[in-house]
C-alpha positions in Angstrom: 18.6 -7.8 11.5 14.8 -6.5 12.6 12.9 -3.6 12.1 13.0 -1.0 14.9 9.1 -1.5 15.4 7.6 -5.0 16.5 4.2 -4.1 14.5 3.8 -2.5 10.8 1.0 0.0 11.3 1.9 3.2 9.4 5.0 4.3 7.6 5.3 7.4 10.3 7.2 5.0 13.0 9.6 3.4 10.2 13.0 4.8 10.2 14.9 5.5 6.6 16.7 1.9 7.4 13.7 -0.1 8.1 12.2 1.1 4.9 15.4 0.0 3.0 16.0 -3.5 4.5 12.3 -4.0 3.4 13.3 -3.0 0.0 16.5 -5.1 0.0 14.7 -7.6 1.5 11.9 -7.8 -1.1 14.5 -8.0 -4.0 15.9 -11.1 -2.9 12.3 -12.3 -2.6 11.6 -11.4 -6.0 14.1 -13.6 -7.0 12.6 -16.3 -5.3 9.2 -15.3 -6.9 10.9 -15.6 -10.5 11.6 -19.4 -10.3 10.1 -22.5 -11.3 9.4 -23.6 -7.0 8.6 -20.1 -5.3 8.5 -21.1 -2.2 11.1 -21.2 1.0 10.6 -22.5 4.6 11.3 -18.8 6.0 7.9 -19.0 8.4 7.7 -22.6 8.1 5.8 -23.2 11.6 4.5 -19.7 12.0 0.7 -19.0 12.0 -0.4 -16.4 10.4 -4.4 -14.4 10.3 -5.7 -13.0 7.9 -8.5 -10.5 9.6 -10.2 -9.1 6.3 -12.9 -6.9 7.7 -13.4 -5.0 4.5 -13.7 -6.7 1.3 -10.1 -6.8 -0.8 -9.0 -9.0 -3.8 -5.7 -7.5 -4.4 -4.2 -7.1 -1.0 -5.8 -10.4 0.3 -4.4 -12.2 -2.2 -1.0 -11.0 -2.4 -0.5 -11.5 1.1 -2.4 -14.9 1.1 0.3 -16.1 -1.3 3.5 -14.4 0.2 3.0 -16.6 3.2 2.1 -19.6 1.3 5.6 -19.1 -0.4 7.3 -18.1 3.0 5.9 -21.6 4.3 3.0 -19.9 6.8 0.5 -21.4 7.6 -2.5 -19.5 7.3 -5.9 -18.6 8.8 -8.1 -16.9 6.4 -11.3 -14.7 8.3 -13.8 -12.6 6.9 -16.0 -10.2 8.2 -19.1 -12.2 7.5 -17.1 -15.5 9.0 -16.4 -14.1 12.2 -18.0 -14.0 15.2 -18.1 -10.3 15.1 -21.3 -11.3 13.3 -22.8 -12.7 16.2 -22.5 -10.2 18.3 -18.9 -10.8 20.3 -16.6 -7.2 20.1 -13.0 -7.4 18.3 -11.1 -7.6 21.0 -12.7 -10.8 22.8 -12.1 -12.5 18.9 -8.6 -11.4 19.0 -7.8 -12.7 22.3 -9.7 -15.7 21.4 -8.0 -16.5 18.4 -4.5 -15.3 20.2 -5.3 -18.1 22.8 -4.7 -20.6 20.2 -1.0 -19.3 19.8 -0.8 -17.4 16.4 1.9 -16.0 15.2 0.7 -13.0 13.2 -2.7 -10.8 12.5 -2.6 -9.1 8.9 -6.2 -6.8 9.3 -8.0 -4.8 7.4 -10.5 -2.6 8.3 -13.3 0.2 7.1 -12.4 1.5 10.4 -9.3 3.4 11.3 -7.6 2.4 14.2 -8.6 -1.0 14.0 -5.1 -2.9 13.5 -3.8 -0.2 16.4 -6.7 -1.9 18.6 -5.4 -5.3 17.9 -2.0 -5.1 18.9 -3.8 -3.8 23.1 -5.4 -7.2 22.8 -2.9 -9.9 21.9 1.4 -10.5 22.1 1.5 -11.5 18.0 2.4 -9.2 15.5 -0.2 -6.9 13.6 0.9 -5.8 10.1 -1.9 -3.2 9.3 -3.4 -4.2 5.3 -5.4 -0.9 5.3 -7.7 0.7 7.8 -10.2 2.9 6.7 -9.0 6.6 5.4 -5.6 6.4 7.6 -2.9 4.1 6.5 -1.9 1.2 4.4 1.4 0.6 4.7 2.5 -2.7 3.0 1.0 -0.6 0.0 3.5 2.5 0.2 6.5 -0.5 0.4 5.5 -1.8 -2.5 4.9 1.3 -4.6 8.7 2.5 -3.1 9.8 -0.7 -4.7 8.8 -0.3 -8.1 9.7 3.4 -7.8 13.3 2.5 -7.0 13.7 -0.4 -9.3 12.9 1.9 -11.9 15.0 5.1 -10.9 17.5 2.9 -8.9 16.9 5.5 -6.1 14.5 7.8 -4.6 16.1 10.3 -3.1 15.7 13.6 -4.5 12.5 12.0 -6.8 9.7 14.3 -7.1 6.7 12.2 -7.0 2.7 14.1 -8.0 0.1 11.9 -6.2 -3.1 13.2 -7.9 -7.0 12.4 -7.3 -8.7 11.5 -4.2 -6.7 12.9 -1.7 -9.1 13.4 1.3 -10.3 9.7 1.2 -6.6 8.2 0.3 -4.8 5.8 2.7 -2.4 4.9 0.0 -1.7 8.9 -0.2 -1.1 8.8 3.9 1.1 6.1 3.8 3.1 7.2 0.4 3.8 10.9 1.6 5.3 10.0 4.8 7.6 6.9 3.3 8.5 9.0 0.3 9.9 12.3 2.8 11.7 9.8 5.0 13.5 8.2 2.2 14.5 11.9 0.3 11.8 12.2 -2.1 9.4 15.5 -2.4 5.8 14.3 -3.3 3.1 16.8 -4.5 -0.2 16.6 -4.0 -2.8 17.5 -6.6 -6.3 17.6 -6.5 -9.7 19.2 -7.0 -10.5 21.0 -4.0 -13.2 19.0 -2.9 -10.6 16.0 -2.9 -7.4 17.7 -1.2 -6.2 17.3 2.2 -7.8 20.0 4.9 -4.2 20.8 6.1 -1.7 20.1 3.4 1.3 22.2 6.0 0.4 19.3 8.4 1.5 16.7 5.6 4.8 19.1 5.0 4.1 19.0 1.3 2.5 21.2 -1.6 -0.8 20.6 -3.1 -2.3 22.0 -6.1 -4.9 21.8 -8.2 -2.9 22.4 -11.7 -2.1 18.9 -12.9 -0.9 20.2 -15.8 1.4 22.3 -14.3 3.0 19.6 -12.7 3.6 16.8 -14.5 6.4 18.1 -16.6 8.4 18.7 -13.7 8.0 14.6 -11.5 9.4 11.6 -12.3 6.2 9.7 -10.8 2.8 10.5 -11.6 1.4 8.2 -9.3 -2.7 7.9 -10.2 -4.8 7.0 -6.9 -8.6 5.2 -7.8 -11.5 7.9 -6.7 -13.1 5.8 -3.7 -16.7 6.5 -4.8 -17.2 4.2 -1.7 -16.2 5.6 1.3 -17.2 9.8 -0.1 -20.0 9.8 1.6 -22.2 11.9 -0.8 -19.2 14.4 -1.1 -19.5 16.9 -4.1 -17.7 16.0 -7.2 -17.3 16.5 -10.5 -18.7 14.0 -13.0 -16.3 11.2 -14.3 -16.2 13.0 -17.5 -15.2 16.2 -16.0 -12.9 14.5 -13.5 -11.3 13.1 -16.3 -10.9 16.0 -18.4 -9.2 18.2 -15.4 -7.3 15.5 -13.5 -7.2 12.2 -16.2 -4.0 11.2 -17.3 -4.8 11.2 -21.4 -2.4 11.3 -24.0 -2.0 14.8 -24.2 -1.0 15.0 -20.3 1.5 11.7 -21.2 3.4 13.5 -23.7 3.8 16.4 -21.1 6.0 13.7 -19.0 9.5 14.2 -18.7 11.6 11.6 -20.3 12.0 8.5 -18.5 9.3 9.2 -16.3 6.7 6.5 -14.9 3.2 6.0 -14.0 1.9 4.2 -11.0 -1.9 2.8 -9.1 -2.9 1.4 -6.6 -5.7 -0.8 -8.5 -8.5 -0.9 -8.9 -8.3 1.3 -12.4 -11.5 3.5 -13.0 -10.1 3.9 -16.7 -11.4 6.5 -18.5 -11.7 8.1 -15.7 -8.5 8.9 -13.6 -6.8 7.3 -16.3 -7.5 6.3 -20.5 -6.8 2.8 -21.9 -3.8 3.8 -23.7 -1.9 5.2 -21.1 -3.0 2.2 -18.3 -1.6 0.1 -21.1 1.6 1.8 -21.9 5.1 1.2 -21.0 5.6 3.8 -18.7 2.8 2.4 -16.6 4.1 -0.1 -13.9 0.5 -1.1 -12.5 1.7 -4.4 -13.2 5.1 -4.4 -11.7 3.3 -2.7 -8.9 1.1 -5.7 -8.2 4.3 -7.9 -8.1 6.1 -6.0 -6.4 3.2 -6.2 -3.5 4.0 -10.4 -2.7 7.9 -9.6 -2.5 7.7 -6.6 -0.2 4.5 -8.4 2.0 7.2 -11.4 1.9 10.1 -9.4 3.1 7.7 -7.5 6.0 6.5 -10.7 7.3 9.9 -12.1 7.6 11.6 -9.6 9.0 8.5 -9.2 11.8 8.7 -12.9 12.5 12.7 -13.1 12.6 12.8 -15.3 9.6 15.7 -17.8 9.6 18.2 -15.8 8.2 19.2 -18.7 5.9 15.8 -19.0 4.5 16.5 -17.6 1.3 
């Protein structure tokens, strides 16, 4: 069975049963990921480009391995590697590199737009790794995986995103995939970090963290992007963290059997302390595993995987 969309480029075009067989999908992968060989001949024979046009550790390397264990081969290019360098514009690399019949593009971008501007100028499929302030949608699959593993279902969760709102594609991916799928996220925020038009996002935002945590099951943390601000006003990191840190005091506010979750990079000590990264209720890590399963099950369900592959 496929997805109703031939390219992954935001969660807004993905129905409530694509997002599931991605979840379904991605738990049989995780069982693959579990044993001693973790690998399958899924996309044995595919090609398969990574386009990293911004610099990434996590992402890159999750999906570099999800297709090494789907049997991909791959095609790893950097900004600095390409011949965007030189001078030639995306679209003549893309159709370059298309011309050399690939399979797959997996880009990411400081630009938004910029997976959207691949799929005009080739027939493979684009899965979107993040681009810019807009989307990152592999992301919000992976952090609905952890959240349902946990909670065993997401409908009716209430999920607080909190920080860097205004700069966050993991926050424009997540709301979206969380209201198809039942859940009611809240966003929270300084105001010089919120979203300009929360009513366009269908969704409350606050600025009382405290407030809300006693009443989500997810506090879900997202890294302040010092990076891509721009010189925008903020508090200092020790006032950040005393108004919007998750501490101790802010954990034990947490309703029983309620969970933490990041994106990574941690700033700790800033939008959240050592001993609550390092707690149970954290799932960073589960997160992070999560991320090859799910990026496994997108790329096999885009490519029409053999279906007895696993």
């Amino acid at each position: 069975m496929a997805l109703s969309v031939k390219h992954l480029l935001d969660t807004t075009s993905l129905t409530a049963d694509d997002i599931t067989q991605i979840l379904d999908t991605g738990r049989s992968f995780a069982e693959v990921n579990s044993r001693a060989i973790k690998k399958v001949p899924a996309l044995r024979g595919r090609t398969i480009v990574n386009l990293f046009l911004e610099p990434s550790t996590r992402t890159r390397s999750s999906f570099e391995l999800a297709e090494k264990r789907l049997s991909a081969d791959s095609l790893n290019m950097g900004g600095s590697t390409s011949s965007v360098v030189k001078g030639e514009s995306l679209a003549d690399t893309i159709q370059t590199i298309s011309a050399m019949n690939v399979d797959m593009f997996v880009c990411r971008a400081s630009l938004a737009g910029t997976p959207h501007l691949i799929t005009e100028n080739t027939d493979a499929v684009v899965i979107n790794a993040g681009d810019g302030k807009h989307q990152h949608p592999t992301q919000a699959m992976l952090d609905l995986y952890t959240i349902r593993e946990h909670f065993g279902h997401l409908d009716s969760l209430k999920v607080a995103i909190v920080g860097d709102l205004s700069h966050s594609r993991v926050a424009g991916s997540l709301v979206p995939a969380l209201k198809t799928m039942g859940a009611t996220p809240i966003l929270v925020g300084p105001p010089t970090f919120q979203v300009a038009d929360p009513a366009y996002w269908g969704v409350e935002q606050t600025a009382d963290l405290d407030a809300v945590i006693p009443e989500v099951d997810v506090v879900y943390l997202l890294r302040v992007q010092l990076e891509r601000m721009g010189g925008a006003a903020i508090p200092s990191k020790r006032e950040y963290n005393r108004l919007f840190g998750l501490d101790e005091r802010r954990r034990s506010l947490m309703r029983p059997g309620s969970i933490i979750c990041h994106p990574g990079p941690m700033n700790r000590g800033m939008e959240i302390m050592h001993e609550v990264a390092d707690s149970p209720q954290a799932k960073v890590l589960d997160q992070v595993t999560a991320g090859v399963a799910t990026r496994m099950a997108a790329m096999y369900l885009l490519l029409g995987g053999e279906n007895d592959a696993r």
